[in-house]
N, C-alpha and C positions, 0 to 999 in steps of 0.2 A: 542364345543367351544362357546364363549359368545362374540360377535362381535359386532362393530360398524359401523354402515351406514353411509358414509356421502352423504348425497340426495338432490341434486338441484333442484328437481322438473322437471328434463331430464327424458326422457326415460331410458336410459344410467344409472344410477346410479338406478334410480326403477329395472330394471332387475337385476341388481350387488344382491340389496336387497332381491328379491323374489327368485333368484337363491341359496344365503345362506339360506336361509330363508328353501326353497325344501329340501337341505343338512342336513335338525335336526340342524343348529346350534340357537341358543339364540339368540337374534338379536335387535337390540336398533337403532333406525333411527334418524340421526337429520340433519338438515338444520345451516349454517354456517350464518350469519347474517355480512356479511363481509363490508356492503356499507348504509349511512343512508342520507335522504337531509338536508337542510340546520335547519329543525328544530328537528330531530334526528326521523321525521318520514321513514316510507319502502318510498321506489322509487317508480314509477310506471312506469319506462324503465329500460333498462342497467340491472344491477345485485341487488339480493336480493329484487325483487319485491313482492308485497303479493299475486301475482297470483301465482309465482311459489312456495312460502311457501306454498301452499295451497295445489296446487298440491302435492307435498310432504305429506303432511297432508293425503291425500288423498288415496295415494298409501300406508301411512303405515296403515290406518285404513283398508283399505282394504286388505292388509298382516296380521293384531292382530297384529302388532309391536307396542311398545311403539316410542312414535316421540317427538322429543325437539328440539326448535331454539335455537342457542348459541350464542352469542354478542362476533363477535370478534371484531368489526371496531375500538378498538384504535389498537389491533395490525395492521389493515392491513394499517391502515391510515399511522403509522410509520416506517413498514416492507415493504410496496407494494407502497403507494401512493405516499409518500414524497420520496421514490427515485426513480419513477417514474420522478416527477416532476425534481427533481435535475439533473438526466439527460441527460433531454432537456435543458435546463438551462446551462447544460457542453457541448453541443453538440455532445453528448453523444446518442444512442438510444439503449433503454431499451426492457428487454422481462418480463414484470409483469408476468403473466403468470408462470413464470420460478420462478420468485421471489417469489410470494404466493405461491408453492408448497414448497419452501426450507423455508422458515420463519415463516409463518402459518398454511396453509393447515396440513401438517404431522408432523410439530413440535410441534403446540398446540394439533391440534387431536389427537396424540400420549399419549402425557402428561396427556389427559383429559381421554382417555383411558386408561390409566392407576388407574384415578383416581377410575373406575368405575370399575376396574378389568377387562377389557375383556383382552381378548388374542389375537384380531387382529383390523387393521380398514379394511373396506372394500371401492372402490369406483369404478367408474363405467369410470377407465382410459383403454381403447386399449392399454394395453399393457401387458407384462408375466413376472411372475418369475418364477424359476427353482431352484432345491436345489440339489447341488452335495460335498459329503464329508463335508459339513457342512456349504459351503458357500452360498449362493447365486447370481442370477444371472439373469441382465434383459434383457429382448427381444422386437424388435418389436413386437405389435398385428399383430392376421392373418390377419387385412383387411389393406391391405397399405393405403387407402382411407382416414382410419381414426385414423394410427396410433400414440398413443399420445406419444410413448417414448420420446422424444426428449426435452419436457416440464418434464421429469421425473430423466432427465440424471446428476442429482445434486444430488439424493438416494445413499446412501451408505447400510451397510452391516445392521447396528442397526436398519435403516428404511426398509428395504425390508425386514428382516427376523418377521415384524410384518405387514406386509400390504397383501392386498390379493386384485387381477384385474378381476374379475370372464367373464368381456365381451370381456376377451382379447385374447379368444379363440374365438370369436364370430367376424364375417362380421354382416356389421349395420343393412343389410335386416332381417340376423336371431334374433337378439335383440328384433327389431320389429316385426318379428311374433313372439315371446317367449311373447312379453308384450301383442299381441294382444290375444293371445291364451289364457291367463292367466289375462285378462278383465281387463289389468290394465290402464288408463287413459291417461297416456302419451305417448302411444303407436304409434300414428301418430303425437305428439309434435314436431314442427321442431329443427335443431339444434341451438345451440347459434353460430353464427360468429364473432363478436365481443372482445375487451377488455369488460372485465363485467362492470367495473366503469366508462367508456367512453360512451358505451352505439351505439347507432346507428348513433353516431354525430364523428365528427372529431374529434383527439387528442388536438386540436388548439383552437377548443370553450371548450375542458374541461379546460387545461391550463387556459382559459380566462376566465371561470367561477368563476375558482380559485384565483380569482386576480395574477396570473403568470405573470411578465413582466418584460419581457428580456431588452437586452441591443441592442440598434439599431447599425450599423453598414454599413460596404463597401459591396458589392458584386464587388469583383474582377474576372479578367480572370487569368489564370495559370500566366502568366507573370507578374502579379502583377496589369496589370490595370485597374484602376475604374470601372465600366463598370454603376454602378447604388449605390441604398443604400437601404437597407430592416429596418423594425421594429421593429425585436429582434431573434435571434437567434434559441430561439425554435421552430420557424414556418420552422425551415428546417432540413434535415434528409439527410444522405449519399445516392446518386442518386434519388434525385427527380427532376424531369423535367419542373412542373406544378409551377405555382405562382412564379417564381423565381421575377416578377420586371423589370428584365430587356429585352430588346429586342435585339439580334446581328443577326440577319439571320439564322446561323446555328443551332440547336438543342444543349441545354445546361444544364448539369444537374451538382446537388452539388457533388462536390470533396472531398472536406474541410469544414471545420466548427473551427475556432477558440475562443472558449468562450473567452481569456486575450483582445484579440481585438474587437470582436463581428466581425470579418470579415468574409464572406462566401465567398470561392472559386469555380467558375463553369467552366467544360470542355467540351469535348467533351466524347463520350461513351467511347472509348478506355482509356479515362483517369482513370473511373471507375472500368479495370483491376486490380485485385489483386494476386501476388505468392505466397503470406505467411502471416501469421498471427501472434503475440503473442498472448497466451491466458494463462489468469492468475484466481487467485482462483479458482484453477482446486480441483473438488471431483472425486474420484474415484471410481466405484461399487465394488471392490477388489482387489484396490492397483493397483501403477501406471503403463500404458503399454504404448511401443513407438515401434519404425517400420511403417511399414505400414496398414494405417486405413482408414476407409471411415470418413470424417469429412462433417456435416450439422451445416449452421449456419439460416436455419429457419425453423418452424416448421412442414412446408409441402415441404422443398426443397426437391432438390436431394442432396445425400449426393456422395462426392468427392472422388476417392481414394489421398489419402495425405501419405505424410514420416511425423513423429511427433517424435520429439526432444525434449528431457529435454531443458528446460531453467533454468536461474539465478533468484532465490526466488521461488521455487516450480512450474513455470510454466512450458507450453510447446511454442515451434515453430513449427506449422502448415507449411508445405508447399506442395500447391498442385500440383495436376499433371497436371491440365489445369486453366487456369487462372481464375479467381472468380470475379463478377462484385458488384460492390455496397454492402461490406462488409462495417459495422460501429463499432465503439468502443464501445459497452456496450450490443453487442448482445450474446446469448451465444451460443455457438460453443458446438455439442454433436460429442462423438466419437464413432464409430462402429467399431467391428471384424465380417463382414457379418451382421447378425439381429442382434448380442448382444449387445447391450451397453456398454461403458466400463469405457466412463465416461465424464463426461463435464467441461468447465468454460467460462470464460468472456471473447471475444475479448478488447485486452486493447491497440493493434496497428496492423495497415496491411500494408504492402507496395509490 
């Protein structure tokens, strides 16, 4: 087979690479160039720095792999950034994350594989496919620690049946000894925690970086009353407890967020209970499944056993078995049959 790398300059994606690489397949490595500053130079925080293209550089010269950086940053700028930005601006909170892997990551890398004929992409996500009767099919990775399906749970049939997870058999210790073993330099590289484009700063100075400026507005209580007034919208997020503004004695976190008004509503914790969700622009890994499911709506939560219900416009109805706290509208909700995925989409309302 004749394969493509995609390689951050992780550990993680170097092992993906050296692993095919062991395999006899062909192998073509490249770096995604997805983030640039204000003068279209590398960063030198957050994502696409020129240390970690280096590194990359580094581990394919040390592989004989041929290695190429690829200019995606208008797509991601329009695919990942600008609706990032939107919405917070809707009050709205977003999973980039989720969004670059459905928009960019495997829809361009695919296409551009293609351009070069290989037969698969490779990348270095915790997580598994499986092929039965012709379909395919996703699973958590073995290490729960660091499993990524969940940012993956938007793949359907046409993308899984070219993609390949090679560390997704692998817990992160064995990674690391495979890369140490095998002198490859990333080996003790820590991991990224981060949004890549936000970097190690808050969502709130990238916004303001951005010239982002919201609409100021009330901070009410449930009942409607004033309670104070905030600066714009996008400094808050479904239960945040921190920075609210205002003071009332008791502990008070966001409930609500109405972008038409700019109003922020704050309660108490029990307020931030949730039974059920709508989730809309649902993908399916093959084709849609309801009954009862584990549903996760963050990337390292626990996931829930839930009943999921066809809804009105292709969506579903979520509703859990035990009540869910600080659900927002624009995160996205993955579904499970035990470790498999079965498929994901948007929270677009909870109550």
């Amino acid at each position: 087979m004749k394969v493509l790398v995609a390689m951050s300059g992780g550990v993680d994606s170097s092992v993906a690479a050296a692993l095919v690489k062991e395999s006899g397949w062909e192998v073509i490595g490249v770096t995604m160039k997805m983030w640039k500053g204000p003068g279209g130079e590398a960063p030198t925080a957050g994502c696409c720095t020129v240390a970690d293209a280096e590194d990359a550089r580094r581990v394919a010269a040390h592989l004989d792999i041929p290695y190429y950086v690829w200019d995606y940053t208008d797509e991601f700028m329009s695919g990942v950034v600008d609706v990032f930005i939107g919405d917070y601006l809707s009050g709205r909170t977003p999973n980039p994350c989720v969004e670059c892997n459905r928009t960019v990551k495997f829809s361009r890398l695919l296409a551009h594989a293609d351009a070069l004929d290989c037969d698969a992409v490779v990348t270095g996500h915790y997580a598994r496919i499986t092929a039965e009767d012709g379909r395919r099919r996703l699973w958590r990775g073995v290490d729960p620690g660091k499993d990524q399906s969940y940012v993956l749970s938007m793949l359907g049939q046409d993308q899984l049946a070219r993609l390949r997870f090679p560390v997704g058999e692998l817990v992160k210790e064995e990674t690391r000894r495979i890369a140490a073993e095998l002198g490859i330099r990333t080996a003790s590289k820590p991991d990224s925690q981060d949004i890549c484009f936000v970097g190690r700063g808050d969502y709130r100075d990238f916004l303001a970086e951005q010239g982002v400026d919201s609409a100021p507005g009330p901070v009410l209580d449930r009942d409607g009353t004033v309670l104070g007034f905030h600066s714009g919208v996008s400094s808050f997020t479904i239960g945040q407890r921190r920075g609210l503004g205002v003071a009332v004695g008791a502990r008070r976190y966001v409930i609500g967020i109405d972008p038409d008004t700019a109003a922020v509503t704050v309660g108490s914790a029990e307020d931030l209970e949730i039974e059920e969700a709508a989730v809309g622009g649902m993908s399916w890994v093959s084709g849609p499944v309801t009954g009862f499911l584990s549903a996760q709506y963050r990337a390292h939560g626990r996931a829930v056993m839930s009943e999921v219900s066809e809804a009105k416009g292709g969506g579903v109805r979520v509703r859990f078995s035990e009540p869910q706290r600080a659900l927002a509208c624009g995160q996205t909700l993955a579904l499970y049959r035990g470790n498999e995925v079965v498929g994901g989409g948007i929270i677009e309302s909870a109550a």
